[in-house]
C-alpha angles and dihedrals in degrees: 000000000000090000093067102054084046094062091029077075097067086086085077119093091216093036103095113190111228131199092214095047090050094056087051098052090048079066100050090043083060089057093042082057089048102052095047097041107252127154105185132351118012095226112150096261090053093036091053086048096052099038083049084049107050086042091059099038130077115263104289115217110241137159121255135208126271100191113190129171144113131318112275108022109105111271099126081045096052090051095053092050088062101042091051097046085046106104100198116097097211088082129112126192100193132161114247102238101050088045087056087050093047085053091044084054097052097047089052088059101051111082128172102023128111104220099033091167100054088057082057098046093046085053100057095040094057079065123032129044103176120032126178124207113197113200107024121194140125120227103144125084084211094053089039093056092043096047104071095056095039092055091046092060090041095052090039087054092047098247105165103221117191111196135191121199147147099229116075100233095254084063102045119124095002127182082007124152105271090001092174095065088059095054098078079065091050093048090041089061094043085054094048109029132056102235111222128187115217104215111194129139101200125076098211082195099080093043098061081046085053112126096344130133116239092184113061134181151212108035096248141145082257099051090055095051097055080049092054101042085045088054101048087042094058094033098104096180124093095264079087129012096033103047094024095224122110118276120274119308130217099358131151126233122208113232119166099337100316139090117238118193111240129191098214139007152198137143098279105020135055130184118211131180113234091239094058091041100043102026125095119312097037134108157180092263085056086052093047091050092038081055100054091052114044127052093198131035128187124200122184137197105017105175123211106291109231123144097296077073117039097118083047092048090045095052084045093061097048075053098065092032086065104038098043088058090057098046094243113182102237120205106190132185107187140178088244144345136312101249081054113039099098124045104158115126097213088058106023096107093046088047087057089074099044084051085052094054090045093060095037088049096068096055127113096243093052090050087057098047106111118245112257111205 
């Protein structure tokens, strides 16, 4: 039962039991039992009958969970748990606003036909049945006017969507530009998801971020490992608490269009080498995307920026722009310190700024600052 891998992780020493996410993983344990087919304990015998079951049968309607709450108190990790318990293969975890861009994609691609969304939404349907969409929020007047019709198709088709967000539905998209066209979304995932409010009080973010240098030099083999332990400690998805192996190693991200190589990964944290993220090919518009979607970036080995480096210290500086306005975490391992770590006349004045966000970015009231998307 879910239940039980979630309290097998008190063995943990940065693993903390709580009483709300428990109730809120009861309810997602009464989905897991609805989609496979159980009808009382998940032991094995029971678990193999109704996977068999739900294999061989038709897609079963079903409501699915809408999980709202504060910043920090275990919602995207509650959701993994489930996806990754979860024993079907037509299922997709996918942050929201690569999913909209996805659909944005998709749309871009279909010419000539009336209802363009409902094809989408068909396609996704013949293969997915649960989809899980981590970070759910509309800010944007173009995914406020597709969703309502994309979440109409996938509702009519019995797909099963599990959201996280921090906005309670009624809220969504508030004060936004032609907000009443946006209701009938609002009314369509009250009608198809139980809303559950994740009550928590402590945001088990900032105390992971307790104490921990975010700024680290020299480059050396110590300063790495503290990275790395940092990393797997804040990393909430099943790449780390649920198989107990680092996340994962050497993987590609897809960011406008174009792979770019990443250390380490999980699904709101990357980790980049300065040389990948600064280096030739990249721009401002990657840093803006890379921003939107993950909550906390490492960078490692940033060498002490002089005139061999002034396109990678420009590009630097757009990095932490960017970042800093969305209130990214940053994890950096440099050559030398901060106050150090540009000395090149035509950007030196422009560098004083970035100095200034990388100090400030260490401080407690930054680390609480929620990330805006």
């Amino acid at each position: 039962m879910l239940i039980d891998e979630y309290k097998a992780l008190s063995a943990r020493n940065d693993f903390f039991l709580d009483a709300e996410q428990e109730k809120a993983i009861n309810k997602f344990q009464e989905l897991y039992n609805k989609i496979i087919g159980l009808k009382g304990s998940s032991n094995s015998i029971l678990g193999n009958i109704g996977l068999n079951l739900f294999n061989s049968s038709s897609k079963k309607t079903g409501k699915g969970i809408y999980l709202h709450g504060g910043v920090g108190i275990g919602k995207t990790f509650i959701m993994d748990m489930f996806y990754k318990e979860l024993p079907i293969n037509n299922k997709k975890r996918i942050h929201f606003h690569r999913f909209m861009n996805d659909i944005h994609e998709k749309l871009n691609n279909i010419k000539n036909i009336e209802n363009p969304i409902d094809l989408v939404a068909n396609e996704i349907s013949n293969n997915i049945q649960v989809l899980c969409l981590d970070e759910f929020i509309i800010n944007d007047i173009a995914d406020a006017m597709i969703l309502g019709e994309l979440l109409k198709g996938l509702f009519a088709n019995n797909v099963i969507v599990i959201f996280t967000s921090n906005t309670e539905p009624k809220n969504l998209y508030k004060d936004g530009l032609q907000r009443e066209k946006f209701l009938y979304a609002i009314d369509l995932i009250e009608k198809h998801t139980e809303v559950i409010h994740l009550q928590g009080k402590k945001d088990y973010r900032l105390l992971k971020f307790g104490n921990v240098r975010t700024y680290h030099y020299p480059c050396n083999d110590q300063s790495d490992i503290n990275m790395q332990q940092y990393f797997s400690s804040i990393s909430p998805d099943w790449f780390n608490w649920f198989t107990r192996k680092p996340v994962f190693e050497g993987a590609t991200i897809r960011i406008n269009d174009r792979d770019i190589d990443v250390r380490f990964l999980s699904s709101n944290t990357v980790w980049f080498k300065f040389k990948v993220i600064c280096g030739n090919g990249r721009s401002q518009n990657d840093y803006i995307e890379i921003s939107k979607i993950y909550k906390n970036v490492f960078i490692s080995d940033v060498p002490k920026l002089n005139e061999s480096y002034i396109d990678e210290a420009r590009r630097f500086i757009n990095l932490i722009d960017e970042f800093y306005d969305r209130h990214v975490k940053v994890i950096i391992s440099a050559e030398t310190s901060i106050e150090d770590l540009c000395n090149i006349k035509k950007i030196n004045n422009d560098f004083k700024r970035t100095k200034s966000r990388l100090k400030e970015m260490q401080s407690d009231e930054y680390m609480k600052k929620q990330h805006k998307q």
